[in-house]
N, C-alpha and C positions, 0 to 999 in steps of 0.2 A: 442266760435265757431271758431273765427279765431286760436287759437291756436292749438286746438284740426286737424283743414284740416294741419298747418304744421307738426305736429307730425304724422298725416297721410303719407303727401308726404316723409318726411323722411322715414317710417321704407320700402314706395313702394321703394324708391329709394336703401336703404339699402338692402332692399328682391333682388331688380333684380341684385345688385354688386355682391350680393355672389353667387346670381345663375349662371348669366355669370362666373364669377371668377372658378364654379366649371367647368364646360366645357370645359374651355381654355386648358387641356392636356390631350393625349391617353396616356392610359398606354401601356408599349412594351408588354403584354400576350393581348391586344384587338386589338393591330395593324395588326394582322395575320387575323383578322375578316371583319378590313379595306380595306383590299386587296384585296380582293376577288372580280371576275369581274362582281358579283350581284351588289356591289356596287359603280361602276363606274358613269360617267354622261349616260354613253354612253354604256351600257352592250353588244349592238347588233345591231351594223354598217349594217349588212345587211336588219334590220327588220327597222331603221332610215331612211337608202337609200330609201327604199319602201314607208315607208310612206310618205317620202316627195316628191316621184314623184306622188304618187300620191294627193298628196294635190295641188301640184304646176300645176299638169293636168290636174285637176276634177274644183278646185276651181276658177281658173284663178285670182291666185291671186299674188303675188309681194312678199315675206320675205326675212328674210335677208341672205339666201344662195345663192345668185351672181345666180336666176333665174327671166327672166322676159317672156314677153308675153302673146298671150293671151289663151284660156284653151281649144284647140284642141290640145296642144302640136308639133306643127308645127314651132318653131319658128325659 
């Protein structure tokens, strides 16, 4: 039994090396797919700004974008 769970943890550990391993590089014909501003963190600054005034005005809540006070928006 005990043998059998390390030969277990091995091949789990060997499966996730070569699966990380396979993902560590773009090829240069996928990097043009990379780029594209669908895949940004951030695709749409204007529809971000929005949501977070209004999270930060509805919610009255604190995160971590340098707002505080409290949730009339008066601050």
């Amino acid at each position: 039994m005990i043998r059998m769970r390390r030969y277990l943890w091995r091949f789990i550990a060997t499966a996730a090396l070569l699966l990380a391993a396979g993902c560590a590089t773009v090829q240069p014909w996928d990097r043009d797919l990379l780029a594209e501003k669908k895949m940004s963190l951030n695709p749409s600054p204007m529809l971000q700004a929005v949501d977070e005034h209004i999270y930060f005005s509805k919610e009255a809540s604190m995160g971590g974008m340098d707002a505080g006070g409290g949730g009339c928006g008066c601050n």
